[in-house]
N, CA, C and O atoms as a MOPAC input file, in Angstrom:
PM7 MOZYME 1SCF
protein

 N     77.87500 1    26.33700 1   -74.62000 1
 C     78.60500 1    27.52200 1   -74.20600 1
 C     78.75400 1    28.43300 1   -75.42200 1
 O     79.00600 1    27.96000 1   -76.53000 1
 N     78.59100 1    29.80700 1   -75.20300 1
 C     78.43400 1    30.63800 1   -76.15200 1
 C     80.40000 1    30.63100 1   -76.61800 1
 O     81.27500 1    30.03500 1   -75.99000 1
 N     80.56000 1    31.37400 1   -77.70400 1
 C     82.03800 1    31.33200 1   -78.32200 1
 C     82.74200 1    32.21400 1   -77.79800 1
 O     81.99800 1    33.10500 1   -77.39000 1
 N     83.91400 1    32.45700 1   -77.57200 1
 C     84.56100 1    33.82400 1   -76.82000 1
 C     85.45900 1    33.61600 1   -75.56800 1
 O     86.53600 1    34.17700 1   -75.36600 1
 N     84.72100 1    32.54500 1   -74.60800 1
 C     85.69300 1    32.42100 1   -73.53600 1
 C     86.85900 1    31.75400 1   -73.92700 1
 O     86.79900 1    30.80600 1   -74.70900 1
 N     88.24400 1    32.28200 1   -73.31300 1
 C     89.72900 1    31.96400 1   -73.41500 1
 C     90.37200 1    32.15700 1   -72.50100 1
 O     89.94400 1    32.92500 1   -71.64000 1
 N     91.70300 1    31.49800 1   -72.34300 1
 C     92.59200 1    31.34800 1   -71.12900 1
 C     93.26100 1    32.64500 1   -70.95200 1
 O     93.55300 1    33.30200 1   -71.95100 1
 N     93.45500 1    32.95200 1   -70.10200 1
 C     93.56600 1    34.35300 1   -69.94900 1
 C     92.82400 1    35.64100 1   -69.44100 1
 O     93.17000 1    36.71300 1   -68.94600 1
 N     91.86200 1    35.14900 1   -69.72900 1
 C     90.29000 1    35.97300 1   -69.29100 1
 C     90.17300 1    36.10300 1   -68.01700 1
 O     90.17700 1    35.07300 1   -67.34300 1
 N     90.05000 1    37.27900 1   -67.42300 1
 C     90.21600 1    37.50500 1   -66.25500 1
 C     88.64300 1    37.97900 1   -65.36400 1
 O     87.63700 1    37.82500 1   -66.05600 1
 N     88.45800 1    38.40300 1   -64.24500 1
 C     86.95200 1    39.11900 1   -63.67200 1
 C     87.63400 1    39.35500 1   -62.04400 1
 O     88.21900 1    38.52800 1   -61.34600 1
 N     87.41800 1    40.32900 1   -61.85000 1
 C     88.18600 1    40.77100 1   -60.34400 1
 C     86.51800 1    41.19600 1   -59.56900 1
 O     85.76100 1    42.08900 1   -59.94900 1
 N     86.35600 1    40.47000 1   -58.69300 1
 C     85.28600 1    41.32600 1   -57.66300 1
 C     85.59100 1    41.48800 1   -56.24900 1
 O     86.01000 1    40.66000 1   -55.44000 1
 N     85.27000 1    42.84200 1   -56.09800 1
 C     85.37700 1    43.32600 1   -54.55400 1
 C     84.45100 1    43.20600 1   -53.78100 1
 O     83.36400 1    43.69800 1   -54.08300 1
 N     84.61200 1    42.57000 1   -52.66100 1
 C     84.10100 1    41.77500 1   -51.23200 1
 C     84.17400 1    42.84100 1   -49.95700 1
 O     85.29700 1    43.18400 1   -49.58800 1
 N     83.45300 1    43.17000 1   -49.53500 1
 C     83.76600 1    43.86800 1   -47.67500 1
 C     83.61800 1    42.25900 1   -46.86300 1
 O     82.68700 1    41.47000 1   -47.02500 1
 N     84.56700 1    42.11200 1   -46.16000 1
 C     84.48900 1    41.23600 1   -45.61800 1
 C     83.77600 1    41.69400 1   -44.00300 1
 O     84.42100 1    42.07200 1   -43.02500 1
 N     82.35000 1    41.53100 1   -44.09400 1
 C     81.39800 1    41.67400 1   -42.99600 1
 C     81.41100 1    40.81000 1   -41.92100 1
 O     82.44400 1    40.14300 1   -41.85800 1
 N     80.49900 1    40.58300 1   -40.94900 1
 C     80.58400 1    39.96100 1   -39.54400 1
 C     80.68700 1    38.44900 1   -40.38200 1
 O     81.66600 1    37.70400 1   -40.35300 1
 N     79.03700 1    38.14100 1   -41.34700 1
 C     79.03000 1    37.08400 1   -42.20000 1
 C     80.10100 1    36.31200 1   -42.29700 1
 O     80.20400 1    35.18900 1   -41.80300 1
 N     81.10800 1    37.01700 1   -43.07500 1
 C     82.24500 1    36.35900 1   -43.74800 1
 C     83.91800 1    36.20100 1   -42.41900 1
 O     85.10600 1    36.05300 1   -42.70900 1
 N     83.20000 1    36.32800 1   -40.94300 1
 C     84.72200 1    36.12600 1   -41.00800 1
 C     84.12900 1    35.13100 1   -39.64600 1
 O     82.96900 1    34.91200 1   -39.29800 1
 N     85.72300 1    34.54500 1   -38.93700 1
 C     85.15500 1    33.24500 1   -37.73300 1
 C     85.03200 1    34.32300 1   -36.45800 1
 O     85.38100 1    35.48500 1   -36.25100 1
 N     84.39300 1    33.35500 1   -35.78300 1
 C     83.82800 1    34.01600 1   -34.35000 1
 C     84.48800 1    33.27300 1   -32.96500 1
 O     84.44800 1    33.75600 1   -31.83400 1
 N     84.88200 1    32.44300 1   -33.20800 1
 C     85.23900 1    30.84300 1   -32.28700 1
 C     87.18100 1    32.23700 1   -31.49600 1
 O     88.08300 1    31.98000 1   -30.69900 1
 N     86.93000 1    33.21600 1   -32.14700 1
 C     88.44600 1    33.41000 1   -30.93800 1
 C     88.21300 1    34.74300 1   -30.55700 1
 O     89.16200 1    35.52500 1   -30.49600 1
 N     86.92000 1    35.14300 1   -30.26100 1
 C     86.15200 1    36.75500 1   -30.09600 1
 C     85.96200 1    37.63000 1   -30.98900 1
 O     86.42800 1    37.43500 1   -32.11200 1
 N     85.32800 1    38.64600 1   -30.73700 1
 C     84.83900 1    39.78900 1   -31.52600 1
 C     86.06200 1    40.34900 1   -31.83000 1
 O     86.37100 1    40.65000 1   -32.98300 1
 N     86.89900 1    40.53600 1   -30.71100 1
 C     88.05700 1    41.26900 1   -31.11700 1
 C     89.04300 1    40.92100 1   -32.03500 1
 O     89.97600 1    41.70900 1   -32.18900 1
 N     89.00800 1    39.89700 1   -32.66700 1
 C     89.85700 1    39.00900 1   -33.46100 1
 C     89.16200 1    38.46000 1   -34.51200 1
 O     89.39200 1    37.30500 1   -34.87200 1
 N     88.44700 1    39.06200 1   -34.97400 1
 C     87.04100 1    38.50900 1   -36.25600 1
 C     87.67400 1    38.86700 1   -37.36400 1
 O     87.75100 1    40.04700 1   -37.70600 1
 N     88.40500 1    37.48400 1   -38.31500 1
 C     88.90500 1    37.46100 1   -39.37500 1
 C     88.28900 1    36.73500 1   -40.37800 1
 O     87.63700 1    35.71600 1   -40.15200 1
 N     88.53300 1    37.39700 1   -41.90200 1
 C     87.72300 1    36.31800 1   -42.72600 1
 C     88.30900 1    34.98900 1   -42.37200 1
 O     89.39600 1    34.60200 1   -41.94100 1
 N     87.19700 1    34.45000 1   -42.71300 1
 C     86.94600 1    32.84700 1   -42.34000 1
 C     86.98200 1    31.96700 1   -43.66500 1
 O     86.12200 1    32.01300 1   -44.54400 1
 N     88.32400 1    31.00800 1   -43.66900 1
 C     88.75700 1    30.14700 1   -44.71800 1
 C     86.97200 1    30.26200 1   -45.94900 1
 O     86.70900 1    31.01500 1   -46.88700 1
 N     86.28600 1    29.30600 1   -45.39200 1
 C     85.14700 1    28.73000 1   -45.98100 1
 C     84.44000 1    29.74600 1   -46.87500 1
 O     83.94800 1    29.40900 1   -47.95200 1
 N     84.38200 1    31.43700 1   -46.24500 1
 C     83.43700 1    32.20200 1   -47.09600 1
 C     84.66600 1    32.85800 1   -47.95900 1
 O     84.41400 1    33.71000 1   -48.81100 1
 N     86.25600 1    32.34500 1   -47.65300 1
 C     87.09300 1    32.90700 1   -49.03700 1
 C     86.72000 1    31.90500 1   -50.38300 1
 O     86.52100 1    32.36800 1   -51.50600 1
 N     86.66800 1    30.58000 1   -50.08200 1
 C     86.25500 1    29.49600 1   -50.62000 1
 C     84.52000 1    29.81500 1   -51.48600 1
 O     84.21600 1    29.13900 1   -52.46900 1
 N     83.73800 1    30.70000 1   -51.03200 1
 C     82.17900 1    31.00800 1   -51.11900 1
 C     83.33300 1    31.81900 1   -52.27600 1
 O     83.73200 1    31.19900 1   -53.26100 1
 N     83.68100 1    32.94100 1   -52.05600 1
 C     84.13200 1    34.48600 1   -52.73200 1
 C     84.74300 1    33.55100 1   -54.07500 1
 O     84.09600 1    33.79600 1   -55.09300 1
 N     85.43000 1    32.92200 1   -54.20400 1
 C     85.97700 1    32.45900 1   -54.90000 1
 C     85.42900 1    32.22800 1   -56.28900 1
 O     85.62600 1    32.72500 1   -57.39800 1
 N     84.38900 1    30.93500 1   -55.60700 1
 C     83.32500 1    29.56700 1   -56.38100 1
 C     82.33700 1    31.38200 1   -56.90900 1
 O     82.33200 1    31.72500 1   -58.09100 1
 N     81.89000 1    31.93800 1   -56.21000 1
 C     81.08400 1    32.73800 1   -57.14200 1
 C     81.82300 1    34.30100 1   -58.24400 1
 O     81.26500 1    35.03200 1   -59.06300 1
 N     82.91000 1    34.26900 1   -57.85100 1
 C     83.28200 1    35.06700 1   -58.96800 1
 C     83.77800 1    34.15700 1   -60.35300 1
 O     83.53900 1    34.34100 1   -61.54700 1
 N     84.46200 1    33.24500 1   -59.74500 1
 C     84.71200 1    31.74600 1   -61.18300 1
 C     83.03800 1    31.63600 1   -61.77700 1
 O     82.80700 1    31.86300 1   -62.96400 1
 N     82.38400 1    31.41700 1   -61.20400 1
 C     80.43700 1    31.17000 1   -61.85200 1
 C     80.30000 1    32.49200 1   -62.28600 1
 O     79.70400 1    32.76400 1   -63.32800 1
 N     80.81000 1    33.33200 1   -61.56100 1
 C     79.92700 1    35.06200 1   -62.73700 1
 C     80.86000 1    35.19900 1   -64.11700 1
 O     80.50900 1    35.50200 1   -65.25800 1
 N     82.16000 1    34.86900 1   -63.59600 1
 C     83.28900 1    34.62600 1   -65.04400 1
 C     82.33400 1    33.88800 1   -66.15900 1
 O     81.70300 1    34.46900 1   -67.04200 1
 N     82.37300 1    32.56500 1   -65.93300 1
 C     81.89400 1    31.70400 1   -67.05800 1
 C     80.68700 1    32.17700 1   -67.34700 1
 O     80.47300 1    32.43100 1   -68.53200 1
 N     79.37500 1    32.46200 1   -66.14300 1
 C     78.32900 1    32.55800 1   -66.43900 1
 C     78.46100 1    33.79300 1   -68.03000 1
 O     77.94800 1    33.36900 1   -69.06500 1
 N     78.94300 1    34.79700 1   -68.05800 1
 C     78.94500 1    36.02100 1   -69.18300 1
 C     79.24200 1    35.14200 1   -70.52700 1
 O     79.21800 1    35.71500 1   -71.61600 1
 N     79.56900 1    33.50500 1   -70.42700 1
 C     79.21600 1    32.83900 1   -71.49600 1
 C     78.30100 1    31.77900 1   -71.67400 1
 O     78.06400 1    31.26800 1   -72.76800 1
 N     77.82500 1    31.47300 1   -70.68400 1
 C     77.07000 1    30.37600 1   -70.84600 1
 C     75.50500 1    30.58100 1   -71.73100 1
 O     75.22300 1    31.77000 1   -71.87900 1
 N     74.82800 1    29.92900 1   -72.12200 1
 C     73.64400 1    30.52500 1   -72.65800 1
 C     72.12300 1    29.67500 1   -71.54900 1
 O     72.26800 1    28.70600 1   -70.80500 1
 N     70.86100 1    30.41000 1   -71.79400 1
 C     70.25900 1    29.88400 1   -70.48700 1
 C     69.78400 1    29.32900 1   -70.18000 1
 O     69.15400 1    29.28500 1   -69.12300 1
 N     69.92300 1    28.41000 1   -71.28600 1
 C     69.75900 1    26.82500 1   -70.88300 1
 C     71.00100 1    26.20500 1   -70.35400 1
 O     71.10300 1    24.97800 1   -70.37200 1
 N     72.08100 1    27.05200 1   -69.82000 1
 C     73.05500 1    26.51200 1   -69.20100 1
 C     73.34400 1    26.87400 1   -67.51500 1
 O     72.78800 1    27.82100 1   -66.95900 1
 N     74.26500 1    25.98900 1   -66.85100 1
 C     74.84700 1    26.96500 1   -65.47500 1
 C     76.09900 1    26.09000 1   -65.51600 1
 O     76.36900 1    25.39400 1   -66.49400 1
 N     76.88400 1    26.15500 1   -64.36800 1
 C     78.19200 1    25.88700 1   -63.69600 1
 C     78.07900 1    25.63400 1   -62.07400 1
 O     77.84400 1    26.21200 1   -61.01300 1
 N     78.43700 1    24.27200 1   -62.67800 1
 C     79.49600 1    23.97700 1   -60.98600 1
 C     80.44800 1    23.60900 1   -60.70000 1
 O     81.15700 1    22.90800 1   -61.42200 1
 N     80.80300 1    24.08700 1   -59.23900 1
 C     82.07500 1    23.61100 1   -58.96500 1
 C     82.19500 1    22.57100 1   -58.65700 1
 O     81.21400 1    21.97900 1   -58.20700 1
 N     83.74900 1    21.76200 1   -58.79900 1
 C     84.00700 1    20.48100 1   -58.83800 1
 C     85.10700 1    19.99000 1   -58.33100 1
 O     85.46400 1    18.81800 1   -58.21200 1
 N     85.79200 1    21.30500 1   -57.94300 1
 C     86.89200 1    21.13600 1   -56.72400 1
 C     87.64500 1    22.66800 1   -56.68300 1
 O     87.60300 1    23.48600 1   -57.60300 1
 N     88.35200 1    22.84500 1   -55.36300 1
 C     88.83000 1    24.08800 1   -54.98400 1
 C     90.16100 1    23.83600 1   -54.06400 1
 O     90.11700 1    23.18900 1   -53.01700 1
 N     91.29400 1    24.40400 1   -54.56700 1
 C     92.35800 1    23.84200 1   -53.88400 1
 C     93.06900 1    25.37900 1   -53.35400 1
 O     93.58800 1    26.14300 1   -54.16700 1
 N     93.00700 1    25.64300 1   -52.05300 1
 C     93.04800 1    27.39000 1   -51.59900 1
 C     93.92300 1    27.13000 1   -50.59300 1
 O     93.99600 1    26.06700 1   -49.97600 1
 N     94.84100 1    28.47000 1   -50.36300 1
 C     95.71600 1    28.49500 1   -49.54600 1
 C     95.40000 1    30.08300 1   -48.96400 1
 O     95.36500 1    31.01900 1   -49.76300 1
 N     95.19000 1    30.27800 1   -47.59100 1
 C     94.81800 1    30.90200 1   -47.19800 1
 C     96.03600 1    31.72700 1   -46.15300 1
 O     96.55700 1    31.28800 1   -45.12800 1
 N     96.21300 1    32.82000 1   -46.71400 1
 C     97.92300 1    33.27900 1   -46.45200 1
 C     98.29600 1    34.02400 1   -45.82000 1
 O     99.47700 1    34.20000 1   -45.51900 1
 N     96.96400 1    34.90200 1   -45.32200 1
 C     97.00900 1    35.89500 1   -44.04200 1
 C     95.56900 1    36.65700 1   -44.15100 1
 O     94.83900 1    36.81900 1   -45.13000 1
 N     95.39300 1    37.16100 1   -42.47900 1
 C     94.23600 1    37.23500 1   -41.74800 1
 C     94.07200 1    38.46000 1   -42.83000 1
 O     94.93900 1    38.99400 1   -43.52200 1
 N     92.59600 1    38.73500 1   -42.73400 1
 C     91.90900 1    40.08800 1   -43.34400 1
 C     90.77800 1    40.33100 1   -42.81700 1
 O     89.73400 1    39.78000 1   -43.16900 1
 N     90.91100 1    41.49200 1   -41.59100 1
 C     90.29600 1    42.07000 1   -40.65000 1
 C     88.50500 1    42.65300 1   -41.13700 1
 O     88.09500 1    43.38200 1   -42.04000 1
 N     87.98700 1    42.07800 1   -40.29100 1
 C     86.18600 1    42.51400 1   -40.75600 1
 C     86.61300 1    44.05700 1   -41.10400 1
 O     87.51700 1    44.81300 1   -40.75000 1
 N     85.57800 1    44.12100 1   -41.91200 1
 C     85.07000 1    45.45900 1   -42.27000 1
 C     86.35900 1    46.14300 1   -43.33400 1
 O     86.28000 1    47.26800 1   -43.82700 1
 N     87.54900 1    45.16400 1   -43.54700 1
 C     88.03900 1    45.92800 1   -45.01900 1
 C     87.43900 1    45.08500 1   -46.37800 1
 O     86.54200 1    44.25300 1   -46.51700 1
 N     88.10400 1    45.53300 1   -47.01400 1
 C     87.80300 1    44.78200 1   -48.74000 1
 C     88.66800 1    43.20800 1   -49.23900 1
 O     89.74400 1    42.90400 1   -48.72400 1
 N     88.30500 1    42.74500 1   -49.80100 1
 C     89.68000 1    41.95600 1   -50.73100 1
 C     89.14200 1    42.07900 1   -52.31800 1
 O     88.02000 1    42.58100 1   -52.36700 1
 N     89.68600 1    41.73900 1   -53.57100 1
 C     89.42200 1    42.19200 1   -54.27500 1
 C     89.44600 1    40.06600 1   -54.76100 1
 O     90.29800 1    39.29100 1   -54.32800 1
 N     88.65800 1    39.79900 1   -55.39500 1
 C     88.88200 1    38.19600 1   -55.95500 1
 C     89.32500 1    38.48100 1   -57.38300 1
 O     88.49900 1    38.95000 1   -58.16600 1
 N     90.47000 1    38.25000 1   -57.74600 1
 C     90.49900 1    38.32800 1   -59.41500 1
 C     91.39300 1    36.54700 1   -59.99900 1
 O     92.55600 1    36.14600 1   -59.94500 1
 N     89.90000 1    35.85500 1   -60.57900 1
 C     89.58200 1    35.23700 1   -61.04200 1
 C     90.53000 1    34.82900 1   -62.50900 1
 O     90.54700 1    35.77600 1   -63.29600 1
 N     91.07300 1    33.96400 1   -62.84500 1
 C     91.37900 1    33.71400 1   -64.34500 1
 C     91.10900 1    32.77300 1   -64.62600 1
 O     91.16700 1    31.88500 1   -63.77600 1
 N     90.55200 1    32.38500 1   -66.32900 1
 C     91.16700 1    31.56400 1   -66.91300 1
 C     92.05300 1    30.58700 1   -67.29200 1
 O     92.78300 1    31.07400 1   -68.15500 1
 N     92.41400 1    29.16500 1   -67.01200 1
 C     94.44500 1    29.43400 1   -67.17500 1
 C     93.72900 1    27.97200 1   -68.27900 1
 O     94.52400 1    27.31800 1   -68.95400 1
 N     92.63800 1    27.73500 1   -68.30100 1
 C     92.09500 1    26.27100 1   -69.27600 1
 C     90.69100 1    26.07600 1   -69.67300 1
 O     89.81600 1    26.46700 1   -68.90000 1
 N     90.35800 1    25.48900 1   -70.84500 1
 C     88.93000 1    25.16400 1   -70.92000 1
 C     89.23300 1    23.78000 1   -72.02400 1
 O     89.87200 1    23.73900 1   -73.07500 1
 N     88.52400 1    22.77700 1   -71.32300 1
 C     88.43500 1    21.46900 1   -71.82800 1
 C     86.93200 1    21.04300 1   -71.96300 1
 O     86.21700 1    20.84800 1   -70.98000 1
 N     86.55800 1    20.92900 1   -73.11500 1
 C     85.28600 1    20.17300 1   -73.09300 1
 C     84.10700 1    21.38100 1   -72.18000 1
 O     83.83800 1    22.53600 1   -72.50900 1
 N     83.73800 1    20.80800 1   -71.31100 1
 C     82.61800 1    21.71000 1   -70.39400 1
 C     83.41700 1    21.66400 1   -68.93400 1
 O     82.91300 1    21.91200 1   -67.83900 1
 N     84.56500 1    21.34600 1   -69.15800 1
 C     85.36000 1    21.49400 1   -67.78800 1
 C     86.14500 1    22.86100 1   -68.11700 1
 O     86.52700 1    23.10200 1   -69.26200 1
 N     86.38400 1    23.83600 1   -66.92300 1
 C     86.83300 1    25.32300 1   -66.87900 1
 C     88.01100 1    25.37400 1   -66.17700 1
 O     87.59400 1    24.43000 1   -65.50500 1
 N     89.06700 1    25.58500 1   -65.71200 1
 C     90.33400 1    25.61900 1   -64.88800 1
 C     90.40800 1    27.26800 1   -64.60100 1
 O     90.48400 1    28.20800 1   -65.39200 1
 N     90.34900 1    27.22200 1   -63.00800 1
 C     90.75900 1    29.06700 1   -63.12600 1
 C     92.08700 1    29.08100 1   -61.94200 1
 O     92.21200 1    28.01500 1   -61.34000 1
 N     92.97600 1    30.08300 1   -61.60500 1
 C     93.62800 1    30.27000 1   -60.85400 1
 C     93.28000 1    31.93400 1   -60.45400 1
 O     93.15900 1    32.98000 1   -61.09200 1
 N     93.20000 1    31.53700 1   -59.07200 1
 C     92.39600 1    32.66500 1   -58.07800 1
 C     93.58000 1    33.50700 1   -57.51200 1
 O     94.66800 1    32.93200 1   -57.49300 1
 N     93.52200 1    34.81800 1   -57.03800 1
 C     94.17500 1    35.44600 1   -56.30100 1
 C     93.37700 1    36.73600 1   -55.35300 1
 O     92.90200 1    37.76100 1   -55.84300 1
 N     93.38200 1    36.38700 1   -53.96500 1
 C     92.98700 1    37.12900 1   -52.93300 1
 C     93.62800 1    38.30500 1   -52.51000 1
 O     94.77600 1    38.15800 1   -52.09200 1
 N     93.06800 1    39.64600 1   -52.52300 1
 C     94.39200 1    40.83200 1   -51.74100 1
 C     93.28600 1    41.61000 1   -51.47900 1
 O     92.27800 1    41.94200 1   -52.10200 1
 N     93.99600 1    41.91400 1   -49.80800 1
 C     93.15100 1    43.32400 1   -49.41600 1
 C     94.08600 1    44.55100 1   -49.64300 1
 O     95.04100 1    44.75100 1   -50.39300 1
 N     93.62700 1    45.07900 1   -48.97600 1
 C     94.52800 1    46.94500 1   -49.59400 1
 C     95.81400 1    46.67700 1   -49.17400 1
 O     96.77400 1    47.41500 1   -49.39800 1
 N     95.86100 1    45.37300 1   -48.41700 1
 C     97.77800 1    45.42800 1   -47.79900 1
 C     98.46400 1    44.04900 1   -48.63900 1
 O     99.53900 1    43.80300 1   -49.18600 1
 N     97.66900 1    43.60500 1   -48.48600 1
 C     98.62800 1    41.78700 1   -48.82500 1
 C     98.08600 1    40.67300 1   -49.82400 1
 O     97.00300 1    41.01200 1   -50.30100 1
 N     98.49000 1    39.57200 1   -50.22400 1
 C     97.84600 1    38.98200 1   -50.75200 1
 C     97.70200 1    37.96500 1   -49.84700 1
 O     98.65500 1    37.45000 1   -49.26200 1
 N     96.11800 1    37.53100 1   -49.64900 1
 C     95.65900 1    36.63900 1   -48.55200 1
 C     95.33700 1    35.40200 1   -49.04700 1
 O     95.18300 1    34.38700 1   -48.36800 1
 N     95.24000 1    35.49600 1   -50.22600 1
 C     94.92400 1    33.94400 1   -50.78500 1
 C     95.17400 1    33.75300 1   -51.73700 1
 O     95.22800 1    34.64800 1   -52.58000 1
 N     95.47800 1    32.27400 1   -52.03800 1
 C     95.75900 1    31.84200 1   -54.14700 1
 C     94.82900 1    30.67300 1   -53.66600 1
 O     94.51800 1    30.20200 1   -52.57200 1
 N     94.46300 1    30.36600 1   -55.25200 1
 C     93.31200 1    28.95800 1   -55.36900 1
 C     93.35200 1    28.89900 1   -56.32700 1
 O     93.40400 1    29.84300 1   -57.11400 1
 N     93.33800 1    27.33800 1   -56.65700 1
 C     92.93900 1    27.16300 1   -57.80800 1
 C     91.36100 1    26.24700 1   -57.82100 1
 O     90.93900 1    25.45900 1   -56.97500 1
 N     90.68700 1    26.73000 1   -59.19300 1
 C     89.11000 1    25.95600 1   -58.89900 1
 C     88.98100 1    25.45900 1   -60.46400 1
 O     89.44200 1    26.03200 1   -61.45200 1
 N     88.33000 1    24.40300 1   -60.42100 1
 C     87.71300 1    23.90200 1   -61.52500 1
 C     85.62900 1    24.07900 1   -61.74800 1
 O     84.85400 1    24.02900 1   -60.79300 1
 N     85.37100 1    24.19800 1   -62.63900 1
 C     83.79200 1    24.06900 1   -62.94700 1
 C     83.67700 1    23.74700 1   -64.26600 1
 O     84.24800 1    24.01000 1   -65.32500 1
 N     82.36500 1    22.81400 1   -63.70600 1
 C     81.46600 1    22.43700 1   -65.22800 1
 C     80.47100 1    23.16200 1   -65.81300 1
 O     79.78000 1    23.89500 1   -65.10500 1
 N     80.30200 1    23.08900 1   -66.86200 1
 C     79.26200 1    23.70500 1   -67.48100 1
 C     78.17200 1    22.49800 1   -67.66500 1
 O     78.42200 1    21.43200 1   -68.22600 1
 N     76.83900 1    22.88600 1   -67.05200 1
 C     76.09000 1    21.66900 1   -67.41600 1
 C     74.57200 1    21.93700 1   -67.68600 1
 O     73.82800 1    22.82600 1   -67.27000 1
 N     74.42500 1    21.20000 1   -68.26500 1
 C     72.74900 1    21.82000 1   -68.88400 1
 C     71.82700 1    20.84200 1   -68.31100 1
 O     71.79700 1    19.64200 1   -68.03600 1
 N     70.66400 1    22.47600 1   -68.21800 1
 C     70.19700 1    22.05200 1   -66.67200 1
 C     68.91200 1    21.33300 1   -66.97400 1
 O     68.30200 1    21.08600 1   -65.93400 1
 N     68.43900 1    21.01000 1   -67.82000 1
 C     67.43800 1    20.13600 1   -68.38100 1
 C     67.87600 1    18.78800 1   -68.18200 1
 O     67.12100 1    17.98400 1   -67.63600 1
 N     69.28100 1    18.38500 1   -68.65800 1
 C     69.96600 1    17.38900 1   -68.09700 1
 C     70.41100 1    17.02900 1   -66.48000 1
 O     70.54800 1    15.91100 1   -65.98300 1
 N     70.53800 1    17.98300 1   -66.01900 1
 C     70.60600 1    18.13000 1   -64.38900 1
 C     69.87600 1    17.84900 1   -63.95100 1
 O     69.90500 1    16.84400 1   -63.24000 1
 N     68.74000 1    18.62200 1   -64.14000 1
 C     67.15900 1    17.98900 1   -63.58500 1
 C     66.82900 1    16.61400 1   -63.65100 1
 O     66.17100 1    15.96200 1   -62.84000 1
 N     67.48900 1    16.15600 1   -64.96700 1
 C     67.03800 1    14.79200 1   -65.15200 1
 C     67.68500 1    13.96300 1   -64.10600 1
 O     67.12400 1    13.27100 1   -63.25600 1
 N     68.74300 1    14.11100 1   -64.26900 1
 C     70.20000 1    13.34800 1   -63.18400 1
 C     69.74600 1    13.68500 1   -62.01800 1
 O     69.96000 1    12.73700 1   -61.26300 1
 N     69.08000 1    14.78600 1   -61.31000 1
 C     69.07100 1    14.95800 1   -59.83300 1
 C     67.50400 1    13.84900 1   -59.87500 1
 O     67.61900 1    12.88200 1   -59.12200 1
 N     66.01100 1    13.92700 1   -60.72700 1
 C     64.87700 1    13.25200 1   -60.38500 1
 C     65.27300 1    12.21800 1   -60.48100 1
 O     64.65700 1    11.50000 1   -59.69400 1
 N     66.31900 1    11.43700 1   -61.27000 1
 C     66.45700 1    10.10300 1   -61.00800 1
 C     66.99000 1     9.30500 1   -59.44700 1
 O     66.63600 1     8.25800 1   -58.90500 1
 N     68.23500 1    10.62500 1   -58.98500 1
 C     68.44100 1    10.01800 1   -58.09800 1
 C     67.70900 1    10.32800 1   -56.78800 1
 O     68.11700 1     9.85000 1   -55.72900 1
 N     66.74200 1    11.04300 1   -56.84100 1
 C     66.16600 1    10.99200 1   -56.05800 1
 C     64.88300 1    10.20000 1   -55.87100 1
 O     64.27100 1    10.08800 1   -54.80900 1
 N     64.67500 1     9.85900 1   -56.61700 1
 C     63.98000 1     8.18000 1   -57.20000 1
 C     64.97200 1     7.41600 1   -56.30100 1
 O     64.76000 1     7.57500 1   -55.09900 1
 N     65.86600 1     6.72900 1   -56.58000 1
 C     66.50000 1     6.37000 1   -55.89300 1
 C     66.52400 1     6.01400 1   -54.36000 1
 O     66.18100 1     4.94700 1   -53.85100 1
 N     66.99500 1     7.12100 1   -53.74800 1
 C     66.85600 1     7.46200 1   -52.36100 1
 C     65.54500 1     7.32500 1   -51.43600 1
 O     65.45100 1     6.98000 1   -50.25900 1
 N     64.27300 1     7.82900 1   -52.64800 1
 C     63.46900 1     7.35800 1   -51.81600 1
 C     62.84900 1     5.71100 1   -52.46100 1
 O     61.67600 1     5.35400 1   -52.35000 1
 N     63.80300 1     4.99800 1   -53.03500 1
 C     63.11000 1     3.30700 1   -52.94400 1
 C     63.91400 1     2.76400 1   -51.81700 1
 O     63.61100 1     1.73900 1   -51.20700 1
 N     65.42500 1     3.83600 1   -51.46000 1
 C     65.92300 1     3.14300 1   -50.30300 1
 C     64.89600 1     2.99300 1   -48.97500 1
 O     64.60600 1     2.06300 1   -48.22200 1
 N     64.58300 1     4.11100 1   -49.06500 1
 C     63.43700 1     4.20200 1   -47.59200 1
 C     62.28500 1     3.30200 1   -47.75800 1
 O     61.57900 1     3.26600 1   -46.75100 1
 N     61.70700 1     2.22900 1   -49.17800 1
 C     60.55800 1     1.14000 1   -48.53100 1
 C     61.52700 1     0.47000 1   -48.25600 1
 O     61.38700 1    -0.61300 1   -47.68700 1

């Protein structure tokens, strides 16, 4: 990881929450973002945060997401994701999330990610997929 990232460090990105992003299961007329793609909004503004340090032999993943989802936000407005800092341990990242459209705040989360190098990844994913397929003889 390049030098520079600190607790505190913030990255806000704005979302239109489209047909995509909201549930369908209670009609058209009632099409609200949908828990799972606040959870998507989240995991990728925390990865564009860290990513502005990582170098490219590096990436980030997530490794858990703990979200509270606090009121509906109607297709076709905005929410804004602003992302922080609040820890960095080792290649482990700690952020605390906050969701708001132009009226309310719709969500808090907190997410963790690793930083992991992907030469090493590669290695860890061909092994286990070695693996998986000696299960199948």
């Amino acid at each position: 990881m390049k030098p520079g990232l600190t607790a505190g460090m913030k990255k806000t990105s704005r979302v239109v929450v489209d047909t995509e992003r909201t549930i369908g299961f209670m009609g058209d007329a009632l099409r609200v973002y949908a828990t799972p793609m606040m959870v998507r909004d989240v995991e990728i503004t925390c990865k564009d945060l860290l990513g502005e340090y990582l170098t490219p032999e590096e990436n980030s993943v997530g490794a858990r997401v703990e979200i509270d989802h606090l009121g509906p936000t109607m297709r076709d407005m905005w929410v804004d994701v602003t992302a922080t800092v609040t820890g960095i341990e080792g290649r482990r990242v700690n952020f605390e999330v906050e969701v708001r459209d132009a009226l309310d705040l719709v969500g808090k989360a907190k997410h963790t990610r690793f930083v992991v190098d992907l030469a090493k990844q590669k290695e860890r994913l061909e092994a286990k997929a070695a693996k998986v397929a000696a299960l199948g003889k």
